[in-house]
C-alpha positions in Angstrom: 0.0 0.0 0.0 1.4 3.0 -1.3 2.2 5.6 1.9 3.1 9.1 2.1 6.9 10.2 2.4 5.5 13.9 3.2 5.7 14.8 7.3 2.9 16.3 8.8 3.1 20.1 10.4 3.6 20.1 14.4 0.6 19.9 16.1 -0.1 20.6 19.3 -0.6 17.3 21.6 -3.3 16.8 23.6 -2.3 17.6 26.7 -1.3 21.0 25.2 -4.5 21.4 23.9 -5.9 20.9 27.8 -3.7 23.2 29.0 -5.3 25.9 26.2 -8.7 24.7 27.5 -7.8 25.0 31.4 -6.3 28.5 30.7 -9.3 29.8 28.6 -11.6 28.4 31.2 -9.8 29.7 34.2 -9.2 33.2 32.5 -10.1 35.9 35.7 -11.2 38.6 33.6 -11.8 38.8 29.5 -11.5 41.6 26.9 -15.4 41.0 25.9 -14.3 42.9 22.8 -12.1 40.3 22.3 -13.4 37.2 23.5 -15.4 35.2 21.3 -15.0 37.3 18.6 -15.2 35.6 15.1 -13.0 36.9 11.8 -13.8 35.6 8.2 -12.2 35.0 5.4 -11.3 32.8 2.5 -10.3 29.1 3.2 -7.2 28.1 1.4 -5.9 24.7 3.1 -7.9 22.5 5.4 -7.6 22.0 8.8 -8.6 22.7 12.6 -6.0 24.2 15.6 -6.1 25.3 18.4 -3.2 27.7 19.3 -2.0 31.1 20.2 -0.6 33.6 17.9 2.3 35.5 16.9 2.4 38.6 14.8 4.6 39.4 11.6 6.8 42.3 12.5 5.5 45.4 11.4 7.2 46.5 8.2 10.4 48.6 8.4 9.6 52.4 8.9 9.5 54.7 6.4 12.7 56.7 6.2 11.6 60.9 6.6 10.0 62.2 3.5 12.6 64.2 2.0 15.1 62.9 4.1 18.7 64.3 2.8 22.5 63.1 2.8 24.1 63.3 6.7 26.1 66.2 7.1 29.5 65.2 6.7 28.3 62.6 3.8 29.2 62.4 0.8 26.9 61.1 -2.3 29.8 58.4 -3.3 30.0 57.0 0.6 26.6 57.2 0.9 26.6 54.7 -2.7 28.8 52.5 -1.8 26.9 52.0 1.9 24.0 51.7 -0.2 25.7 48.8 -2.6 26.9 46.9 0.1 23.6 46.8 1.8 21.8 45.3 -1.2 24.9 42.9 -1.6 23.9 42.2 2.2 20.2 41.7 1.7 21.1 39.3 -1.7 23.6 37.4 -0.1 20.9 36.8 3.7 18.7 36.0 1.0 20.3 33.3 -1.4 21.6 31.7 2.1 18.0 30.7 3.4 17.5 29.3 -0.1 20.1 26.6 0.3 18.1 25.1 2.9 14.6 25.8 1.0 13.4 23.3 -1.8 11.2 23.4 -4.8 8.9 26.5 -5.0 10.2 28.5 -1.8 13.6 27.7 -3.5 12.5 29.4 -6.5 10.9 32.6 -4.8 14.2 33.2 -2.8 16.6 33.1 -5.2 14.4 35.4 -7.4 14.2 37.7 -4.8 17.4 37.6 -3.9 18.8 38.6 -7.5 15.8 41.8 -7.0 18.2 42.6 -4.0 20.8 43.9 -6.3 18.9 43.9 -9.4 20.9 47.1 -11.2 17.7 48.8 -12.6 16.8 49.3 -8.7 20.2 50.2 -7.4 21.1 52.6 -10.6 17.8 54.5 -9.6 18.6 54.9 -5.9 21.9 56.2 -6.7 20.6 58.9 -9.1 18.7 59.7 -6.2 21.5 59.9 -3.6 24.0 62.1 -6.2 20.6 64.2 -5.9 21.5 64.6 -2.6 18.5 62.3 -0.8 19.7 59.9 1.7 20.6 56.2 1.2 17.5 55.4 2.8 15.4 57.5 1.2 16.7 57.0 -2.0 16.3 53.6 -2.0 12.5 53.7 -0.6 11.8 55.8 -3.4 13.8 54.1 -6.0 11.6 50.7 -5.0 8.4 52.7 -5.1 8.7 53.7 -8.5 9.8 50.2 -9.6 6.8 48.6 -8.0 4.2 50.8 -9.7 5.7 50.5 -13.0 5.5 46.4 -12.4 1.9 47.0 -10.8 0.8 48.5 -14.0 2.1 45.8 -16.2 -0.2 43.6 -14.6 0.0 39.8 -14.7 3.5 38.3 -13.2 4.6 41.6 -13.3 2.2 43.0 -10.9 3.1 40.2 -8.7 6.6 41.0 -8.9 6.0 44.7 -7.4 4.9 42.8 -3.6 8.9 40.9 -3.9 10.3 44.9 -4.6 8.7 46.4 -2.2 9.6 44.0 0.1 13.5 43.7 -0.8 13.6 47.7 0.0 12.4 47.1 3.7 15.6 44.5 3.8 18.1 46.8 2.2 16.9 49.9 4.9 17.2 47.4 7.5 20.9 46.7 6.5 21.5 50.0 6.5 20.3 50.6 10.0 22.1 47.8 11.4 18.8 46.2 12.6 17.4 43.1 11.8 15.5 42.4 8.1 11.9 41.7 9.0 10.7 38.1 8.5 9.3 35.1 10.6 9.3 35.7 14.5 11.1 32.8 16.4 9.1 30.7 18.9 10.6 27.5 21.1 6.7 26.5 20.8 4.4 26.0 18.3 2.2 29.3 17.2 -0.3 30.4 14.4 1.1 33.1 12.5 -0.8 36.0 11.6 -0.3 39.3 10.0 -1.3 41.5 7.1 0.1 39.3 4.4 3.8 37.9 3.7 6.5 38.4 1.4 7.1 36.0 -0.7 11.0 35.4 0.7 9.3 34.7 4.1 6.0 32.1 2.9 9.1 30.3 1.0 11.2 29.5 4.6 8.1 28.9 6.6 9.0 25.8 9.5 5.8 23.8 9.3 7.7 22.4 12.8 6.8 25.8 14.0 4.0 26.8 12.6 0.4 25.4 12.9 -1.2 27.8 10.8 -1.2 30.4 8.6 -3.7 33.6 8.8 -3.6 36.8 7.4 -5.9 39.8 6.6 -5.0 40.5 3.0 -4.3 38.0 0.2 -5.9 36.0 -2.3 -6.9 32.3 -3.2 -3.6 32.2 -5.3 -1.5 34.3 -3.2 1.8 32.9 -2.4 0.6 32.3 1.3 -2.1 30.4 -0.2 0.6 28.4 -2.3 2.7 27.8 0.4 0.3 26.6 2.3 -1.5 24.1 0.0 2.3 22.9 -0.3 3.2 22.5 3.4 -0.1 21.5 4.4 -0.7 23.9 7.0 -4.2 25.0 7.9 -5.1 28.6 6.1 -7.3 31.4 5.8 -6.8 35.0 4.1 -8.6 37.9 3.4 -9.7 37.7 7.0 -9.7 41.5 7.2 -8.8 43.0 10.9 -7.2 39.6 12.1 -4.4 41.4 11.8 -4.9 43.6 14.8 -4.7 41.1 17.2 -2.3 40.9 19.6 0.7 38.4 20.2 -0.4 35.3 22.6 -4.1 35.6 22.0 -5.9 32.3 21.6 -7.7 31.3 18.8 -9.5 28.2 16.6 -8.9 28.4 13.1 -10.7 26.2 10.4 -8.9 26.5 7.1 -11.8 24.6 5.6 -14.9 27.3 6.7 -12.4 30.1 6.5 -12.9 31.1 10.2 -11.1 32.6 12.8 -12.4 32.2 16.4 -10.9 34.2 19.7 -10.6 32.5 22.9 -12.4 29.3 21.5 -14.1 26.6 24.0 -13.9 23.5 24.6 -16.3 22.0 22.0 -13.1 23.9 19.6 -10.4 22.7 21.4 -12.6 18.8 20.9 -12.7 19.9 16.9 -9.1 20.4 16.8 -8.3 17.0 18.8 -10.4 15.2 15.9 -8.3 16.8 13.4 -5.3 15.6 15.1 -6.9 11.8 14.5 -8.1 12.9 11.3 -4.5 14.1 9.6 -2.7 10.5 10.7 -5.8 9.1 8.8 -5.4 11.1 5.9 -1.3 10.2 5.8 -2.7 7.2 3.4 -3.4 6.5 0.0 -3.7 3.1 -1.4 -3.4 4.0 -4.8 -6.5 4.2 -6.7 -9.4 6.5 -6.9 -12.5 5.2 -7.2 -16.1 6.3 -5.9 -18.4 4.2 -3.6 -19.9 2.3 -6.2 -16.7 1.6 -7.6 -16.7 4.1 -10.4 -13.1 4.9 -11.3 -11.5 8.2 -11.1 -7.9 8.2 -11.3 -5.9 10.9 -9.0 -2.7 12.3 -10.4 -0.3 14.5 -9.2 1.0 17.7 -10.8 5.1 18.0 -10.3 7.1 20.2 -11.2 10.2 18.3 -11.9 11.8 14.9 -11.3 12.3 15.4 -6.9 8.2 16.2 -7.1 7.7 13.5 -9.3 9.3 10.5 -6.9 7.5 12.1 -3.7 3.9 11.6 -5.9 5.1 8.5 -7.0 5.5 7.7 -3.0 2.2 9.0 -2.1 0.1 6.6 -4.5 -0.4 9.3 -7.2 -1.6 7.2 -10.1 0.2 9.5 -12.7 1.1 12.3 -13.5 -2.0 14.8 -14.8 0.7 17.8 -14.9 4.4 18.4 -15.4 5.1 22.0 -15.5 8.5 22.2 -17.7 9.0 25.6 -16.9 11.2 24.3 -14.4 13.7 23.8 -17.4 13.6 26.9 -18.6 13.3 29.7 -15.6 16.3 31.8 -14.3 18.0 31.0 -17.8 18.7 33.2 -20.3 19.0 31.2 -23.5 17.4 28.0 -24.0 18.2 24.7 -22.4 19.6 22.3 -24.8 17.9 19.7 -26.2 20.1 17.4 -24.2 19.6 19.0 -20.7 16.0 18.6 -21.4 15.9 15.2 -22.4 17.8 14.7 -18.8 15.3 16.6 -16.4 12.1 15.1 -18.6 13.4 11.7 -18.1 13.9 11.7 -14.5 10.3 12.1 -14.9 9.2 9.4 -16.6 11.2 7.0 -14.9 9.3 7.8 -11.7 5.6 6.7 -13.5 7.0 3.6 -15.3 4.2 1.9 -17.0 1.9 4.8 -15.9 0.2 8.4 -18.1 2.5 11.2 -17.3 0.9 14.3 -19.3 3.5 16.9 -20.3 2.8 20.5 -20.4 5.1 22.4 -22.7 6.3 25.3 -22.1 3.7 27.9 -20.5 6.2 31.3 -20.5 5.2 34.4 -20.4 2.3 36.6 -18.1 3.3 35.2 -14.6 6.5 33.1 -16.3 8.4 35.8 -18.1 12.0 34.4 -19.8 14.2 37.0 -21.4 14.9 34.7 -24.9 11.4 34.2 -25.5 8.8 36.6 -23.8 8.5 40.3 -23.7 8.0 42.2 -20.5 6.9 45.3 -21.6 3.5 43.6 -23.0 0.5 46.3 -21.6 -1.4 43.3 -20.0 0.8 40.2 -20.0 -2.0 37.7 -18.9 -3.7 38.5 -22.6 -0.2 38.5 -24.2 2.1 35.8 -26.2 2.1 33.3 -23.6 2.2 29.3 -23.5 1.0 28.0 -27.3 1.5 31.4 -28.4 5.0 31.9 -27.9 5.1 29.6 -31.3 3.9 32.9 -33.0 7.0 35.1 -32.3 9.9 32.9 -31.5 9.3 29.4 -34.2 11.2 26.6 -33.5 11.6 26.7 -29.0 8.2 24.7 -29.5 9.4 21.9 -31.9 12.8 21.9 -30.0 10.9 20.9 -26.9 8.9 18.4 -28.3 12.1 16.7 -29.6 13.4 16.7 -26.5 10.1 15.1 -24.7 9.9 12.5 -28.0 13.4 11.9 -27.3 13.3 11.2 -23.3 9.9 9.2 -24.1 12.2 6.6 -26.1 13.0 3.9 -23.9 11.0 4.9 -20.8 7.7 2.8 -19.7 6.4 5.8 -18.9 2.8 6.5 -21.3 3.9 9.9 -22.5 1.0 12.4 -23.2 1.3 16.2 -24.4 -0.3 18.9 -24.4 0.1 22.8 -25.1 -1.6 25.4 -22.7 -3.5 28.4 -24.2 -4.9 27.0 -26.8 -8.0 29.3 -28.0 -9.2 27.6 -31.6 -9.1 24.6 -33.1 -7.1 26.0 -35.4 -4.1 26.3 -33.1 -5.4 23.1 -31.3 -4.8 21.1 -35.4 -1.3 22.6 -35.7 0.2 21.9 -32.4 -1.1 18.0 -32.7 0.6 18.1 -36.3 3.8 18.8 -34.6 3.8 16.6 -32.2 3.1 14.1 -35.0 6.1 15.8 -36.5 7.7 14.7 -33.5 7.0 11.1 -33.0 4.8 11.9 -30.0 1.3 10.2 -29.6 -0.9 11.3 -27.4 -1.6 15.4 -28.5 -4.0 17.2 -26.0 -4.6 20.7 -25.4 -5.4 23.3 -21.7 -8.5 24.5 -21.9 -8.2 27.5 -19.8 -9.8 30.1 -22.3 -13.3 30.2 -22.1 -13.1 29.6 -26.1 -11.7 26.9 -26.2 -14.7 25.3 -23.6 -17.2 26.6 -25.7 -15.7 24.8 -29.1 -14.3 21.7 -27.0 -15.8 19.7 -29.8 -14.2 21.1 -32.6 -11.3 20.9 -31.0 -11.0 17.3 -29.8 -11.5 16.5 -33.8 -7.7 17.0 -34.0 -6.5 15.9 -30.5 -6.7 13.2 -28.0 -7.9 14.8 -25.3 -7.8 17.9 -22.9 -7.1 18.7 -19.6 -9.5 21.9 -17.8 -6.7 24.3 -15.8 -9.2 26.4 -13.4 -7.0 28.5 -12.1 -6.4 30.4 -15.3 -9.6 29.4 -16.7 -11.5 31.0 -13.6 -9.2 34.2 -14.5 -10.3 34.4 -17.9 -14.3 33.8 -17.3 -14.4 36.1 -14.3 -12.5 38.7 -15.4 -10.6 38.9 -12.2 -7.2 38.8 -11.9 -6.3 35.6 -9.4 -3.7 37.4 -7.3 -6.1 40.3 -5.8 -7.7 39.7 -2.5 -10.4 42.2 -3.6 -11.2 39.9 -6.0 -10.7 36.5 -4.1 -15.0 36.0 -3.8 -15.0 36.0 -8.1 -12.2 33.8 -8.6 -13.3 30.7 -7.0 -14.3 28.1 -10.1 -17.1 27.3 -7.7 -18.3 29.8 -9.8 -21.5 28.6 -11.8 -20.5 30.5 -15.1 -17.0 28.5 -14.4 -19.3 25.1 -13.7 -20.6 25.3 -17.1 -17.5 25.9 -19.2 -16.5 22.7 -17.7 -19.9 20.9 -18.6 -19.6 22.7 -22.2 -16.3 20.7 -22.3 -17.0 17.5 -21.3 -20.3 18.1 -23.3 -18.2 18.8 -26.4 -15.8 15.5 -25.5 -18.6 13.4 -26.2 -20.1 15.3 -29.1 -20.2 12.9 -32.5 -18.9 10.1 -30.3 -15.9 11.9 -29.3 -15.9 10.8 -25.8 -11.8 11.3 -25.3 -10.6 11.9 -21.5 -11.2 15.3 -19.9 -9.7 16.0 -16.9 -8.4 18.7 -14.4 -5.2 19.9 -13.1 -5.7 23.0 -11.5 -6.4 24.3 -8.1 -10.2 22.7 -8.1 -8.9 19.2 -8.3 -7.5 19.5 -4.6 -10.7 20.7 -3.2 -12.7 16.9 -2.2 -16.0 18.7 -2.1 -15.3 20.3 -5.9 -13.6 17.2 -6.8 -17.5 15.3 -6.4 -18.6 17.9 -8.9 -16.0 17.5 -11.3 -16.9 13.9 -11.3 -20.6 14.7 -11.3 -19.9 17.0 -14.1 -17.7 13.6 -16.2 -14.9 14.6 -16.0 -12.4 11.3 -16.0 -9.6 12.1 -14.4 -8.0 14.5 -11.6 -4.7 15.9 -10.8 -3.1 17.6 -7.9 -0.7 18.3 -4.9 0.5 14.7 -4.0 -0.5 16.5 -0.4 -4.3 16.2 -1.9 -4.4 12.7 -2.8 -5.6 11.0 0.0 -8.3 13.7 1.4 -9.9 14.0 -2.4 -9.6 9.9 -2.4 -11.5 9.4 1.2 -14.5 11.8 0.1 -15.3 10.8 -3.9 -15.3 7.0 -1.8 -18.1 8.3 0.1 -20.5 9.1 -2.9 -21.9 7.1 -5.9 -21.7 8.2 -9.4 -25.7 8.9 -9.3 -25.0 11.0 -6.1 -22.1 13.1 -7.7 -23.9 14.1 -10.6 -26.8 15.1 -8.8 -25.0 17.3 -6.3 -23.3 18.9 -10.1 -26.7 20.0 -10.9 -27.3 21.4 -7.8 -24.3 23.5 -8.1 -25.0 24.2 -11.9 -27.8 25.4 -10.9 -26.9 28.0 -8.1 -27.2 31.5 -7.7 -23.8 32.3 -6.7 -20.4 30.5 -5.8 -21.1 30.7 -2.3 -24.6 29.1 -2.6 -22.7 26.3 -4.8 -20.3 25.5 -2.7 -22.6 25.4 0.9 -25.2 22.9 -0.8 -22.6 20.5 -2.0 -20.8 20.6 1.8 -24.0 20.4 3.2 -24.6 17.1 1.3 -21.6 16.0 2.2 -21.2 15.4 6.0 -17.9 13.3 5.8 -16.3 16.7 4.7 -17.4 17.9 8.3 -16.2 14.4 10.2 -12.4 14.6 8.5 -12.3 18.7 9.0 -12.1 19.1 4.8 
């Protein structure tokens, strides 16, 4: 029976969690503002704890407004204090990445090379030979950066948060007082704040911390990420959590998206249950299936060939997505054939005998590379990205699909392909004619444009099949840009409009008896009480964090086919995402028993 490698969070034992219960019991005298008091917000990772908090430092202060050059200072000393801070804050920085992995890895390298990026540090010097202070220059410098990357939009507007927060580190060095980041605890807390930075989500200790909480943020935010990733509990957009103080006592559910102060015992009994629940949960025997023993295979989506044996370990049946953008990031020219045949087959030799579905290369909008992408594109999420990076650069596309072809020969592996942003079935016949070109079998598209749901049938005419990505599709129909907490209530694909582009596309699979595979790799996969739906809706398979598996496989084993398709309807046929998503949990009462 396959088992998890991945280790659970800390929790807090039981007789901690007595302690919590004798202390809030036996409290003297209560803040009744305080006590009691419930905060709500959005529900990113499941789970239930008990614990007390601790508050991200409050941001580095803003240096004086118009704050000038010390008497006695010179522009060029002032410089070179300003250079060797942002070497400082770069070299902190690419140290706590060698002891990160996989995508908090990748967020602190990147930010560590916007510590000294030259565009940034140029500008702050023009400022200081104005004769502004080091400090000031620099704060200034970084504000101007950010709102040029906040009105590119897209990756780019993500990329303003990482500038913004490099600028506090660099003051900090230049102060000779400490950068701001995680606070330190010898005990186990629940961490709370405004948001973080993405160089402090990417080093969180899930040894430390039970839970994640914050008042700003989105569904896709990189807390959100993070969390999904370690597996800690999490809720955001929980607006005023944030003022809170250090060592209160609270109950959070990261499935409800609640926040409770100075919980009882009946919360402290909930988070025990979870406690049972999780070691439950550890386990996945391998195969997805619902109660009447429909089959619905689970895959994982991995990012390369370390991502790939850790699924493999958890049971994942597959791989539904393999992001190769892994190959290609932080480069500027393009791998080799040869170093991509290397990292693809490290891949496939983790799935042997098993579908691993490749995803070429999706650059561009949130995946910027300098050789193929342009980053001065007015709204990058609408721009040459993924499939359409063919258009402008010819030849990176067929390259890669030499290399897959290439590290498919000899492998057991059942190598499928397919190209993301695909909008026609035009595009949709000319990428499966090059992987034809290639040698390679299996040709599949994304559908993650709302076009391409609503013409699913014409375009299955020329491929094999097609995998739904709600993340972007959600995006797209909505209109709302994933990374804004503003906006977290639209992009949810518990949205109904969202519900039937994906019934348009399985729909359209079985149009002129079609019927090729549909399934899902993005965010909705992961959730057990959307993954019913998407089962209710036909779709065949699903894919997601190997950290998903065994929740999504312990709820669809609670439901028959008949059941999940009529809970679908019910959610087709709501009013609002909201309405959607409390029928189908209401119907569900195992969700409530496991704390999903």
């Amino acid at each position: 029976m396959p088992r998890s490698t991945v280790t659970p969070s800390r929790r807090l034992g039981i007789k901690e969690l007595r302690t919590i219960v004798q202390t809030l019991s036996g409290k003297a005298s209560t803040d009744q503002a305080e006590t009691g008091r419930t905060f709500t917000g959005v529900g990113v990772s499941p789970g239930r704890i008990v614990g007390s908090i601790l508050l991200m430092p409050q941001p580095v202060r803003e240096p004086g407004a118009g704050e000038r050059l010390a008497e006695g200072t010179t522009p060029e000393e002032a410089s070179a204090a300003l250079r060797v801070a942002a070497k400082a804050a770069q070299t902190n920085l690419t140290a706590r990445s060698v002891g990160a992995s996989g995508a908090g890895r990748e967020v602190l390298e990147a930010t560590a090379l916007m510590a000294n990026d030259p565009m940034l540090v140029k500008a702050a010097v023009k400022l200081i030979t104005n004769g502004s202070s080091a400090e000031r220059a620099i704060w200034d410098a970084a504000a101007s950066v950010a709102e040029m990357l906040h009105n590119l939009g897209g990756y780019m507007a993500e990329r303003a948060t990482d500038v913004l927060d490099v600028r506090g580190r660099i003051v900090a060095e230049l102060r000779g007082v400490p950068a701001p980041g995680i606070p330190y605890s010898d005990t186990p807390f629940i961490l709370v704040g405004e948001d973080l930075a993405p160089a402090d989500t990417a080093t969180l200790d899930p040894s430390r911390v039970l839970a994640l909480v914050t008042s700003s943020g989105g569904p896709q935010s990189h807390t959100a990420i993070i969390a999904r990733a370690l597996g800690l509990p999490a809720v955001v957009a929980a607006l005023g959590v944030d003022g809170l103080t250090d060592g209160t006592i609270v109950f959070v559910d990261g499935a409800a998206g609640t926040i409770l102060v100075d919980p009882g015992a009946d919360e402290v009994d909930l988070a025990k249950e979870w406690e049972t629940t999780t070691a439950a949960l550890a386990v996945f025997d391998g195969t997805g299936r619902l109660k009447d023993g429909h089959l619905v295979p689970l895959l994982s989506n991995v990012g390369g060939a370390t991502d790939a044996v850790k699924a493999a370990a958890a049971g994942a049946q597959g791989v539904g997505l393999l992001r190769t953008e892994f190959c290609f990031l932080e480069r500027d020219i393009e791998p080799s054939i040869a170093e991509q045949v290397e990292a693809y087959r490290g891949v496939f030799d983790a799935f042997p005998g098993k579908k691993v579905v490749v995803r070429t290369l999706d650059a561009g909008a949130d995946k910027p590379l300098p050789f193929l992408t342009d980053a001065s594109e007015p709204n990058p999420a609408l721009g040459v990205r993924g499939y359409r990076t063919d258009f402008t650069s010819p030849g990176v596309l067929e390259r890669q699909l030499q290399a897959i072809a290439q590290a498919a020969d000899g492998t057991k592996a059942q190598v499928w392909v397919m190209a993301p942003m695909i909008a026609t079935a035009e595009e949709a016949e000319h990428f499966a004619g090059l992987c034809a070109a290639a040698d390679l079998k299996t040709s599949g598209v994304m559908v993650e444009v709302p076009s391409a749901a609503l013409t699913a049938a014409s375009i299955l005419e020329h491929v094999d099949f097609v995998s739904l990505g709600t993340n972007d599709l959600t995006q797209y129909a909505m209109a709302a840009d994933r990374q804004l907490g503003p906006l977290a209530a639209l992009n949810t694909p518990w949205q109904p409009a969202v519900l039937q582009l994906i019934r348009l596309t399985v729909a359209g699979s079985r149009d002129e008896g079609n019927d090729k595979p549909v399934g899902v790799c993005g965010e909705a996969a992961a959730d057990p009480a959307l993954a019913v739906v998407l089962v209710g809706l036909g779709v065949s398979t699903l894919s997601m964090t190997a950290r998903a598996l065994s929740a999504v496989a312990a709820v669809l084993a609670s439901v028959t086919l008949p059941e999940a398709q009529q809970l679908a309807t019910l959610a087709l046929k709501s009013h609002s995402a909201t309405d959607a998503r409390r029928i189908v949990r209401d119907k569900l009462p195992i969700l409530n028993t496991l704390g999903l």
